[in-house]
C-alpha positions in Angstrom: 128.0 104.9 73.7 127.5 105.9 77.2 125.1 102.6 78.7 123.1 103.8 81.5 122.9 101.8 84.9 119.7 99.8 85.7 118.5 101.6 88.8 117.8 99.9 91.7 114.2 98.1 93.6 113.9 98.3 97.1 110.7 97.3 98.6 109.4 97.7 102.4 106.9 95.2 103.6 105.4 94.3 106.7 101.9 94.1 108.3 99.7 96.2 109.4 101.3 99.1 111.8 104.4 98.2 111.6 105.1 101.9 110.9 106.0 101.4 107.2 105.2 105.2 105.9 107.4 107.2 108.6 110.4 104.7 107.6 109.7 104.6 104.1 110.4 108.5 104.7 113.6 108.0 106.3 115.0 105.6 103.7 114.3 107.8 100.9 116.1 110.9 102.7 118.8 108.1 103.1 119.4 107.4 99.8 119.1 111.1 98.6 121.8 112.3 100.8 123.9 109.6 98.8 122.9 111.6 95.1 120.8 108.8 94.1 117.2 109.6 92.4 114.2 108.2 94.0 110.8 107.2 92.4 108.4 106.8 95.7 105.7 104.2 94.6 102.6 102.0 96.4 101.2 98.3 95.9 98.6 98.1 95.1 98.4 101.3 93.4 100.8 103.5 91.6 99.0 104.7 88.4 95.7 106.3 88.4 94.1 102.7 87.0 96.2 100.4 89.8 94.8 103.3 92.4 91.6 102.7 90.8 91.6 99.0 91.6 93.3 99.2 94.7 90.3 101.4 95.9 88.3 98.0 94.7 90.4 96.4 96.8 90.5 97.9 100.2 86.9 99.3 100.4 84.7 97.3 102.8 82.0 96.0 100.9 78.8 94.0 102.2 79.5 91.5 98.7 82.1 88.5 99.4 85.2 88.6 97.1 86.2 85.6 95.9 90.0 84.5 97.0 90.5 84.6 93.1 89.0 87.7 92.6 91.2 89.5 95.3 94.1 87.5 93.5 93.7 88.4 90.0 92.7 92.1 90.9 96.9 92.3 92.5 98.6 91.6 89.4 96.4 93.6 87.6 97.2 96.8 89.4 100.8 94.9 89.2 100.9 95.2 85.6 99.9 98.6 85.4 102.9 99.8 88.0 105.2 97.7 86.4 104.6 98.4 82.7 104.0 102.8 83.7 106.1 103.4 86.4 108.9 100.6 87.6 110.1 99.4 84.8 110.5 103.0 82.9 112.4 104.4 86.3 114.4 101.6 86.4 115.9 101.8 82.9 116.7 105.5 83.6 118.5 104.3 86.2 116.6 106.0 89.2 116.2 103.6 92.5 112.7 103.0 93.1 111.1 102.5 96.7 107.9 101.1 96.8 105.5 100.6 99.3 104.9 96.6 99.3 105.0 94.4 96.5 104.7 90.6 95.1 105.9 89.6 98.7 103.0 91.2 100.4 100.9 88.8 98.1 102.3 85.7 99.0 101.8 87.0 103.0 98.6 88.1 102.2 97.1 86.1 99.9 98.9 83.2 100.1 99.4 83.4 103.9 96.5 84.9 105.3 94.0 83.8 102.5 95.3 80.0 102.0 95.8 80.6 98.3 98.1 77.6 96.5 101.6 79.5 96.2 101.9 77.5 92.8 99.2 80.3 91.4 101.0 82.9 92.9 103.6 81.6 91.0 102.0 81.5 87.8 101.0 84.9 88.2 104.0 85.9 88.9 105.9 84.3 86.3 103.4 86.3 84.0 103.4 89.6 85.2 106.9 90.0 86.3 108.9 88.1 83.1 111.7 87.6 86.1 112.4 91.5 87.6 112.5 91.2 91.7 113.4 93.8 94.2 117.1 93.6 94.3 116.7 94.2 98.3 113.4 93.9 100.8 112.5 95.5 104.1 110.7 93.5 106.4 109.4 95.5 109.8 108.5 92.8 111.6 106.5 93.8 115.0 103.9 91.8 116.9 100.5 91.4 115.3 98.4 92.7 118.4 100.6 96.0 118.9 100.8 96.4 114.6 97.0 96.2 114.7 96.4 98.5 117.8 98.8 101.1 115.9 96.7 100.8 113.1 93.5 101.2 114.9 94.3 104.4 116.0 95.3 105.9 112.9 92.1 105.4 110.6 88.8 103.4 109.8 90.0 99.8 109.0 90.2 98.9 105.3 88.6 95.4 103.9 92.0 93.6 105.3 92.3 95.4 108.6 89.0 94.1 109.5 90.1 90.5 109.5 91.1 88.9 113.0 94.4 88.7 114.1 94.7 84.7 113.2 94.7 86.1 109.6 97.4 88.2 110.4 99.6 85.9 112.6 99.5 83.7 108.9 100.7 86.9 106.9 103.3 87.8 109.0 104.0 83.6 109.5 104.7 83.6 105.7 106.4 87.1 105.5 109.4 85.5 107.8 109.1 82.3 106.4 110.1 84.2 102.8 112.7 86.1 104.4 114.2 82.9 105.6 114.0 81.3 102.3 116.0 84.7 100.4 117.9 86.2 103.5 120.4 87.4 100.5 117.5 89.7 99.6 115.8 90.2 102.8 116.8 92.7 105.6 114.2 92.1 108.4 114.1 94.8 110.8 112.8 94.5 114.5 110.1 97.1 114.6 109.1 96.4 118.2 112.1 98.8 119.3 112.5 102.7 119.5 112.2 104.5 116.2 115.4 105.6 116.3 116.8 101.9 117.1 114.7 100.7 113.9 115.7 103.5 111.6 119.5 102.7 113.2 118.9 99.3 111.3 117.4 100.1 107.9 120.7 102.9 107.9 123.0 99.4 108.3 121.2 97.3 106.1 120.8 100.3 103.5 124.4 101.4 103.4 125.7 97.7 103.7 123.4 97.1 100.2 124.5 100.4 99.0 128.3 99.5 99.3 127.8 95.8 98.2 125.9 97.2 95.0 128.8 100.0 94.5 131.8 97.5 94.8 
């Protein structure tokens, strides 16, 4: 019987303005000039209910939203992606690319918000029955230049409109994960040139890509 391969995860995190989207677009031209199928995906979002809630997420609002709210609303737009999209594209064996994940909850909610990690955990544990990304992006850039970038490019969403101590804690916790799994974890300096940054996903990407083929 022929067995097909598990596909791949790669997530891309980082906070805000890092330039994510332009080198989310590179890495995916990346790996389809190397044959490989890509499913392009977002957290939170993904399916037309995670989009649903990540709207609920992201939309200023004048009502306070409880730390647990925030939390529980994640892994339920989680679930969704997992259960309709990741896990079905993985089994085919396509590679899929998506646009944060459980890391950016730990940096966000954990980090930024103060949330116990040990609920993270819990959560996690529930949600995810064990899959991880097999290999994480980190654009890691300065919080005052990310959030200038970001300024320019739209109206600030619920999170962009917290201060920059909130972010100095996500990105804090986004390096202090990368630390803690550098097997998983490339971090990429996103304070350089674009093509100096791209030049660095291309390493990281083909170095996982030969590791994963040998």
């Amino acid at each position: 019987m022929n067995m097909v391969q598990r596909g791949r995860f790669i997530t891309v995190e980082g906070t805000e303005g890092v330039g994510k989207s332009t080198n989310i677009e590179f890495l995916c031209s990346l790996l389809k000039d190397k044959d490989i199928e890509i499913v392009l995906t977002r957290e939170p979002g993904g399916t037309p209910m995670a989009e649903e809630l990540r709207n609920m997420l992201l939309q200023p609002r004048e009502e306070s939203v409880s730390e647990d709210a925030e939390l529980l609303l994640m892994f339920a737009a989680r679930a969704q992606h997992l259960e309709n999209v990741i896990k079905p594209a993985l089994e085919r064996g396509a590679w899929v690319i998506s646009d944060r994940f459980t890391d950016a909850t730990f940096a966000y909610q954990g980090g930024g918000r103060g949330v116990d990690e040990n609920q993270i955990l819990m959560l996690e544990t529930l949600v995810q029955k064990g899959l991880q990304p097999d290999m994480t992006l980190l654009l890691d850039l300065d919080v005052e230049i990310g959030l200038k970038r970001a300024s320019a490019r739209s109206a600030p969403d619920r999170f962009e409109q917290e201060k920059v101590a909130f972010f100095e804690k996500v990105r804090a916790a986004y390096l202090a994960r990368a630390a803690n799994d550098p097997l998983r974890f490339a971090v990429i300096d996103a304070s350089v040139s674009l093509d100096a940054v791209q030049r660095q996903i291309a390493q990281a990407v083909n170095r996982f890509v030969e590791s994963d083929n040998g």
